[in-house]
N, C-alpha and C positions, 0 to 999 in steps of 0.2 A: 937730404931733403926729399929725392926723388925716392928712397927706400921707407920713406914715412908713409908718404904718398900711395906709393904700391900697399904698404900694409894694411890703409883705412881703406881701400878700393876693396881688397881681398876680403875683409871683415865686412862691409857693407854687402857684395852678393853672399858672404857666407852666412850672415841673419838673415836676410831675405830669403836663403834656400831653406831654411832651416824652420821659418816662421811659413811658409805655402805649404810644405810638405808634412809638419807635424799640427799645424792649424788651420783646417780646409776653411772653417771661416772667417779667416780673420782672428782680430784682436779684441775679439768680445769680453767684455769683461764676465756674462756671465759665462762663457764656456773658459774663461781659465781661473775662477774661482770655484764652478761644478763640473771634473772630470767624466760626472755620470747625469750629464746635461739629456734632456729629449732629444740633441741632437744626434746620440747613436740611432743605429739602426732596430727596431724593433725587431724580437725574434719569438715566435710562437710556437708553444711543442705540441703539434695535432696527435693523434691516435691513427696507427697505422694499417687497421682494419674495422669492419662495423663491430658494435657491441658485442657482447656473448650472453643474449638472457640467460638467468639460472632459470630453474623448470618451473619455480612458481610465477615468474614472467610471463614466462611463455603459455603458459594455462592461461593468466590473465588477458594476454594480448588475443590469445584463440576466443576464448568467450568472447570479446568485447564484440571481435569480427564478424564472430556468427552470427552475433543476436541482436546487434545494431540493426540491419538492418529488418527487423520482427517489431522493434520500438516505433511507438509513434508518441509525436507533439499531438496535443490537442487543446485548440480554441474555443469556448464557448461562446456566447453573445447574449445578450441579452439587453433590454430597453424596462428599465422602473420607471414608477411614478414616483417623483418625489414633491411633496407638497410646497416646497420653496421655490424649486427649479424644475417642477414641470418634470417631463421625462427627460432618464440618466441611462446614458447608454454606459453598460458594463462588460469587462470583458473577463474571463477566467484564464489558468491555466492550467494543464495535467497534462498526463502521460499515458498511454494502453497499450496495448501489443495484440498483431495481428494473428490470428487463431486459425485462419485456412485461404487456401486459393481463393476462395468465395470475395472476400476481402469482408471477413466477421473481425470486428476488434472489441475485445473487451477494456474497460474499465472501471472506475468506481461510477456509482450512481452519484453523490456528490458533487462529482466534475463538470457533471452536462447537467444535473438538477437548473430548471429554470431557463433553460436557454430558450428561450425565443425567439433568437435571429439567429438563428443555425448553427451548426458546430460544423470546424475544418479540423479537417485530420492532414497531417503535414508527414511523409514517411522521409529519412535519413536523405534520401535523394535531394531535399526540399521540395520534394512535386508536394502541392495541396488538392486535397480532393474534399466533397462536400459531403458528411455524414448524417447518415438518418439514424435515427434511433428503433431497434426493432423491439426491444424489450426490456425494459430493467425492473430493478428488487431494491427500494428502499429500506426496506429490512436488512439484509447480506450487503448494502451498499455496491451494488451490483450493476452496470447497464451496459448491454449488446449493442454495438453500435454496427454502422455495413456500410462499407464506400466501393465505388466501382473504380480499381484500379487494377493492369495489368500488370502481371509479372512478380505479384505476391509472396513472400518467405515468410510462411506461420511458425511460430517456435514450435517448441518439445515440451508437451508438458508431464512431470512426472508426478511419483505417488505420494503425496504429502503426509502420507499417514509411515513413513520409513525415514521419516527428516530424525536427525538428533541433534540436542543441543552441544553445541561447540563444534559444528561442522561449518565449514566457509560458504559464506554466500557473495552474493554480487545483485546490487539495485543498478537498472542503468534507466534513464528517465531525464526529467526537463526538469530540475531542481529551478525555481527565479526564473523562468527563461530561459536557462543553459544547456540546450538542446544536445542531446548525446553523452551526458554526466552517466560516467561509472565509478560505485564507491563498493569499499570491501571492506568486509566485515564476519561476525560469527555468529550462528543463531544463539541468544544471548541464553533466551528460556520458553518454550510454549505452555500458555497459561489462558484461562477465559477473559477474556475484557468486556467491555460494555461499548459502543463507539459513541460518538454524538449525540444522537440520536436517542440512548441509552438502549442499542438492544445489542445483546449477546455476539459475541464472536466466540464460538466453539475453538478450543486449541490454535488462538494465533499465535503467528511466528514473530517472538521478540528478538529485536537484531539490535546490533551496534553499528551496522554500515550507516551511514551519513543518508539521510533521507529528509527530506525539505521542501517546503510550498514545490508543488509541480510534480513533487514525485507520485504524488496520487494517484493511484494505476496503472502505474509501471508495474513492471516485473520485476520478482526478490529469483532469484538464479542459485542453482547448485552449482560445484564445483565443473559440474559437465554442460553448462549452459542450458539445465532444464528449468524451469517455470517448477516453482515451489509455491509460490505464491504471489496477492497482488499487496503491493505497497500502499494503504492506507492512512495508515495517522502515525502524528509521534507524541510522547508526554513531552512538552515543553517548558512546561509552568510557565505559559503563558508570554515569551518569548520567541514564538513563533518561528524555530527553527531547532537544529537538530539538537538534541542534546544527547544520543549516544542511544537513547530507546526509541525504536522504532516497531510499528505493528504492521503485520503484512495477514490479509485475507487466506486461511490456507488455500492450494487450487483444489482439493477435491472438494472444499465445501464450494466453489465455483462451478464443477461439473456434475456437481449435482443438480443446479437450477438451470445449467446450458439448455437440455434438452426443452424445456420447459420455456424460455424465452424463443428459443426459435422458433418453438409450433406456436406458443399461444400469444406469445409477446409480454407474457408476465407470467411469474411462478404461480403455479397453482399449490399454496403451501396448503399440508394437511392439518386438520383441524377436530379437534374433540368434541365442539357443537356444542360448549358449555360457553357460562360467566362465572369467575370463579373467585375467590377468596382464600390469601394464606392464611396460616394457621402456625400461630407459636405457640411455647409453654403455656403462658400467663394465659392465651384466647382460649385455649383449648381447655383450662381449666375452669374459666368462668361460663364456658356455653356446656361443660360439662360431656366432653369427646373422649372417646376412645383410645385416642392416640394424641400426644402434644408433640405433633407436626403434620405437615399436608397441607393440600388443597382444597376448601371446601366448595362444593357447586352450588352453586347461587342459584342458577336456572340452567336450565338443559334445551338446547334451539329446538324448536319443533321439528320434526323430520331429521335433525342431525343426527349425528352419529354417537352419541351418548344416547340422544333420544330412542334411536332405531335398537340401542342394545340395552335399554331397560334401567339407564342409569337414574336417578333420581335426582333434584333439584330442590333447594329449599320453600318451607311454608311456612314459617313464623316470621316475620319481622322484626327486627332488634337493631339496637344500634350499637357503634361502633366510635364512641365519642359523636361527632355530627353524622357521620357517616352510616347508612340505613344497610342492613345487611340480614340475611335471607338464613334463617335455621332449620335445620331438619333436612338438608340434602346429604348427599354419599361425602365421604371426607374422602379424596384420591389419597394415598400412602406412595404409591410405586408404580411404574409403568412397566412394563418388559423386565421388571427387578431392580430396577432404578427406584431409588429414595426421590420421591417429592417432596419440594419444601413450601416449594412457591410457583406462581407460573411461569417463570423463568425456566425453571426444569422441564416444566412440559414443555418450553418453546426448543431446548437443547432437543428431548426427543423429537420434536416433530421434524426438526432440522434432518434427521436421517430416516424419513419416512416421507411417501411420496401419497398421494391422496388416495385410496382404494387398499391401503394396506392396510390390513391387520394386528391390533396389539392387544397386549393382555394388561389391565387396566385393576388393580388390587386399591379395593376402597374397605372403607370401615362405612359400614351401615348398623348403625346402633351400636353395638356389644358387639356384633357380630363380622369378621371380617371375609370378603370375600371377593373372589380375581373374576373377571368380566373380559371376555373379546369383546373387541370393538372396531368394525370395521370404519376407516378414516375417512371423513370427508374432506371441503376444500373449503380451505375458510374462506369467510365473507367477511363481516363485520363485528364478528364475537372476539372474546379474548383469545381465548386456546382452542 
């Protein structure tokens, strides 16, 4: 009796030991139905040193560094009438980048277009400073803006006319609001576009980098973090974001009007001192021309620079279905050896001539064809 005794004693600490020391919690049912319960111990395998960018990392992390802080936010403002609600206060957004110690920042004219209650310029820092506008170009969607801020980092800008297609670029910019956005991409193709507006962009840069409301005057980047160009529109069909084509301002056709915003506060574009009229097959065969294509000159500005070099303007009157148009002026062919078609080509020329320079201006006058200098004025309110 007494060896029964001893053995259920012996059995009882012997489960007991055996049930604390292999079941720390207890007799849970769910930990001895899931051996791989939450109640082990979690175990994490970290990385035992930092990263190792590969080189195209590390180019991108260098650009990013450099030329953040060269990027700016920019805020427009503005107050409309609206015939419902009285005056609507609006507010825009874009991006520019600062050009010199001075604190000059360029952007699109677009971006600041219409502000009447000021524009802020916000640099990487978050410091905001207050922006005046010193000059812009509706035309080249162009505007110089100047804030007084210490301790300024102007980018690099390089030669936009050495860009090729399939080299890597970098937009970095305020895409929505998202201040410090860097996308990458390749120049897809440069080709002429038309912007908004419908006037001409000579050789812009088509990209694939991600470009989107706000990026508007930012900067497009080469692999070395120089300024190639400014980030402008995208085709979206109408969806309002990116869809893989983007257009960027070339920068030499930017430093070309620089000068010209600084001293006068707007470009002084050169001008041929005509009103002009193109000329197709079909037109040129019914008004009976010389040549079936060109520009025909409508009128020639008094004192302009067609006028001052002996160009001729039309005298007959004719129409043009409703439209009244002027016969018997020079028909332009070519400028400097350039084919004209339309004014559009003379806007492409004038786009690389500055007001006081000199061209050579090849027109048909009757039967007879012949090349004319013509020293450029500065347009006013003519076509070309």
């Amino acid at each position: 009796m007494k060896l029964r005794q001893f053995v259920l004693v012996v059995l009882l600490v012997g489960g007991f030991w055996f049930v604390t020391t292999h079941f720390q919690r207890g007799l849970n049912p769910l930990t001895l139905t899931s051996s791989r319960a939450s109640g082990s111990p979690l175990e994490l395998t970290e990385a035992q040193a930092a990263p190792a960018f590969d080189a195209e990392e590390q180019n991108n992390i260098a650009v990013y560094h450099r030329v953040l802080p060269s990027v700016v936010n920019i805020t427009s403002r503005a107050v409309i009438f609206n015939f419902f609600y009285g005056t609507v206060p609006q507010e825009g957004q874009g991006s520019g980048f600062i050009l010199d110690k001075a604190g000059h920042v360029l952007t699109n004219y677009h971006v600041v277009d219409g502000a009447n209650r000021g524009i802020e310029v916000k640099l990487s820092n978050k410091r905001s400073y207050k922006a005046t506008v010193i000059g812009s170009d509706k035309v080249h969607d162009l505007a110089l803006l100047k804030i007084d801020a210490p301790e300024l980092q102007p980018v690099v800008l390089a030669d936009s006319s050495q860009i090729a297609v399939g080299e890597k670029v970098y937009a970095i910019g305020n895409p929505f609001g998202l201040s410090g956005t860097m996308t990458q991409g390749i120049i897809s193709s440069i080709r002429s576009i038309r912007n908004g507006d419908g006037a001409p962009i000579e050789d812009a840069i088509q990209t694939d980098a991600a470009i989107n409301p706000g990026n508007s005057g930012g900067p497009l980047l080469n692999s070395r973090g120089e300024v190639i160009g400014i980030n402008t529109m995208i085709a979206s069909n109408g969806a309002e974001q990116s869809s893989g084509i983007g257009f960027a301002i070339p920068i030499n056709t930017a430093k070309a009007v620089l000068s010209d915003l600084t001293r006068y506060g707007q470009v002084r574009r050169p001008s041929l001192g005509i009103v002009s009229y193109a000329i197709g097959p079909d037109l040129a065969e019914q008004m009976g021309l010389s040549a079936d294509y060109g520009v025909l000159i409508q009128k020639v500005v008094s004192g302009g620079a067609a006028d001052r070099a002996g160009l001729r303007g039309g005298n007959e009157q004719a129409y043009v279905g409703n439209q009244p148009v002027m016969l018997g002026g020079d028909l332009i062919v070519a400028i400097d050896g350039q084919q004209i078609t339309d004014p559009q080509d003379i806007s492409v020329v004038m786009d690389k001539h500055q007001a006081g320079d000199t061209v050579s201006v090849t027109v048909m006058r009757g039967k007879r064809q012949m090349t004319v200098k013509v020293v450029l004025g500065e347009a006013r309110s003519v076509n070309t």
